[in-house]
N, C-alpha and C positions, 0 to 999 in steps of 0.2 A: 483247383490250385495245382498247376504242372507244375510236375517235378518233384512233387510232395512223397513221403514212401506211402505205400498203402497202408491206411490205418490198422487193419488187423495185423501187420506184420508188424507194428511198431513194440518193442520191448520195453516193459515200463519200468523194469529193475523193482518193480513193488507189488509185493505179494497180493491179492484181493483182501486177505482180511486187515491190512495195514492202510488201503483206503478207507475204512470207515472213520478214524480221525479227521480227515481229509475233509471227507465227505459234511461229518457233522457242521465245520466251520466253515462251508460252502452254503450250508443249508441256512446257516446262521445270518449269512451275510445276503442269503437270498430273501430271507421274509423278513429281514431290514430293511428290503426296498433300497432306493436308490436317493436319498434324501441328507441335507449337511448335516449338521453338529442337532439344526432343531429340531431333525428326526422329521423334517415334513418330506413327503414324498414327491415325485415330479408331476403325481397325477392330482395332489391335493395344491399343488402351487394357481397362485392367481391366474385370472386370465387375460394371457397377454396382448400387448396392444394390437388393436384392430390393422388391417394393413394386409393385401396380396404376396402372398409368398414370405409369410416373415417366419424366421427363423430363431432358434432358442441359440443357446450360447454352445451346444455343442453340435449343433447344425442340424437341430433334428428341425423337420415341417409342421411346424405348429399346427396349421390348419387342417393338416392332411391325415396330423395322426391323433386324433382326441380319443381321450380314455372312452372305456366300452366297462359295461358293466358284466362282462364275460369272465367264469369262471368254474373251477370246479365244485361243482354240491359235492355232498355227504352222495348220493346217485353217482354220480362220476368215479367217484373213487372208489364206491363198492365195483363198477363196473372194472378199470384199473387192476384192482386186487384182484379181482377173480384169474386175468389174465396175467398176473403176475404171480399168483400161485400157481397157473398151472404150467411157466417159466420154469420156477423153484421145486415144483412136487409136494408141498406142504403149506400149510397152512400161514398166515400172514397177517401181523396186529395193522390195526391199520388207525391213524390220526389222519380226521379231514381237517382241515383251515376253510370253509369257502369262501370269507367274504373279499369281493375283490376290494383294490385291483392286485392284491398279490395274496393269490391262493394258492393250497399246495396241500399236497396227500402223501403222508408217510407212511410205510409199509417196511414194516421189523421183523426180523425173528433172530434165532441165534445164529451168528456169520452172516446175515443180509440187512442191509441196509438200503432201500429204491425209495427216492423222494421221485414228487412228479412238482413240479412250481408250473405260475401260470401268472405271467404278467399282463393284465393288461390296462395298463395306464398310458397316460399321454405320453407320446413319443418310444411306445416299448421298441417297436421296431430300430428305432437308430441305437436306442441303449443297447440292443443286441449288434448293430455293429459296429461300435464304439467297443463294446466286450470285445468283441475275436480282434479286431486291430488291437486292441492291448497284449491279448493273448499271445500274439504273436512277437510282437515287438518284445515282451519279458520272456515268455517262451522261448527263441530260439535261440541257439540253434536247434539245440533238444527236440527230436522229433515224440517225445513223449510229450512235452510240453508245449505243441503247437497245434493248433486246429486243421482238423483233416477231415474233406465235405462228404455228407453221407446224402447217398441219393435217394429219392419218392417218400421224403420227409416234409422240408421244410419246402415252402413257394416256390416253384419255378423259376428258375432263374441261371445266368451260366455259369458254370461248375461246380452248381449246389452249392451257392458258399451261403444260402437261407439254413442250412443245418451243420455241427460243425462238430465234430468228437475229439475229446481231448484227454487221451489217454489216462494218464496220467494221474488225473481228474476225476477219472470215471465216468464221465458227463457226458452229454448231448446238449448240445443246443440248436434251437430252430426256430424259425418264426414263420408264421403266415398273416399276412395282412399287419395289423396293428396288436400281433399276438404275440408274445416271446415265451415260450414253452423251454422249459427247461428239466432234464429226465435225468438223477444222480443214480448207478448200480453199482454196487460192491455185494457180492457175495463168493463166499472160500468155497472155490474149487471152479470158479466160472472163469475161464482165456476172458482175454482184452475184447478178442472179435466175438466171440460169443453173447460177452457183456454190451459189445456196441452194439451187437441186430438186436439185444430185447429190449433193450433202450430204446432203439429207431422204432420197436415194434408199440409200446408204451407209447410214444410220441405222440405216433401216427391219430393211437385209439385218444388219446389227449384232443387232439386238435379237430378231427371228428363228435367227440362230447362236446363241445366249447365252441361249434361252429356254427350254433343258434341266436 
């Protein structure tokens, strides 16, 4: 994204340990899933009509992007922790979720908060760019509040806009394939930039476990 400032330089005016509010109801709204008032999710929705090239209503590829039964086990997440203790220097409680399509592994202690989410239901990849266009559009001008592409994360693509940190947030977002990985860090005494490599570094080992 030219012209964007570079993420590590972005000032987010909020201390690390004031994101873990933040964070909590990000987490909240992520193992919600993506689904209306009747709580169904877009991976548990019907299948829709037969037809080349057909499209759902928020223009994702129906055909192209079908849920996958990919997710993080209780193995993933221990693997996860390990390298996210050895981030923090101390030990880490750790909540696994696996069953997909929205699993996710949390990792506590006191002043840290590191969720890792794992979408992968139908159409995850559009919901993730449908996210950053939002992100954006409510976001700016606030360059805490805008999505800034982090590279040898998410899929190939130009400007890296498959991964995307959002200061502010505390977050990463990324996807590969029909994968939407999502890495939340807060913890008291970690910079922006520092918070953003062990998140891209998380990611990375994310999408690696989950690319079976």
């Amino acid at each position: 994204m030219p012209g964007r400032p570079d993420p590590g330089g972005c000032a987010t005016g909020r201390p690390p340990s004031a994101l873990l509010a933040v964070l909590a109801v990000l987490a909240a709204a992520l193992l919600g899933g993506c689904g209306g008032s009747s709580g169904t999710t877009a991976a548990e929705s019907p299948s829709p009509p037969p037809g080349q090239g057909y499209r759902g209503a928020k223009g994702e590829q129906i055909e192209g992007e079908a849920a996958t039964g990919q997710h993080l086990s209780g193995a993933d997440c221990a693997a996860l922790r390990r390298l996210a203790e050895a981030q923090v220097g101390h030990p880490l409680q750790l909540e696994s979720k696996p069953a997909p399509p929205s699993s996710s592994c949390r990792l506590t202690a006191g002043g840290i908060a590191i969720g890792v989410y794992l979408d992968s239901g139908r159409s995850a990849h559009q919901r993730y760019l449908n996210r950053m266009v939002e992100q954006d559009q409510f976001g700016a001008p606030d360059p805490g509040r805008v999505t800034h592409p982090v590279p040898h994360v998410g899929e190939p693509a130009p400007g890296n806009q498959n991964a995307s940190w959002v200061p502010n947030l505390g977050s990463l977002f990324a996807t590969r394939g029909n994968r939407w990985l999502t890495v939340t860090y807060a913890a008291d005494g970690v910079p922006g930039a520092q918070a953003r490599a062990r998140a891209a570094a998380l990611a990375r080992l994310g999408f690696r476990l989950t690319s079976h």
